[in-house]
N, C-alpha and C positions, 0 to 999 in steps of 0.2 A: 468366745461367744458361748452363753451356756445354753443349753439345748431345747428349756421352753420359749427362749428367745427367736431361737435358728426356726424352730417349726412353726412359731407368730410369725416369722420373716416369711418363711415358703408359704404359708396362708394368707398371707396380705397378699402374694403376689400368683395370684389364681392355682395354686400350686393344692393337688388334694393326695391324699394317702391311698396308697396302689395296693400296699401289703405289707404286713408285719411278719417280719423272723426274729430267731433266738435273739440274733446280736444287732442286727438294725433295721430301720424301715425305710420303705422307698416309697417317695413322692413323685408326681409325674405332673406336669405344666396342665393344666384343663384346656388351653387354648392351643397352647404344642407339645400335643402326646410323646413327643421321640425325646425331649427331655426330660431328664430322671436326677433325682438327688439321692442318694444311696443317704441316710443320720443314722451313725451310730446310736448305740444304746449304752449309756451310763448309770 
């Protein structure tokens, strides 16, 4: 899956950006905070 696909996929699914590092960023569910998606950075 390439990577503007994977963060259209976590955006269609209430999914918002937490915070960006060097190497990747992390996504957290808006509706369930305790879940987190770590996306690499290519």
């Amino acid at each position: 899956m390439k990577l503007k696909a994977l963060i259209r996929h976590l955006e269609k699914h209430e999914c918002i950006l937490l915070r960006e590092g060097a190497n990747h960023s992390v996504y957290i569910n808006s509706i369930q905070p305790e879940l987190k998606a770590p996306v690499p950075k290519q």
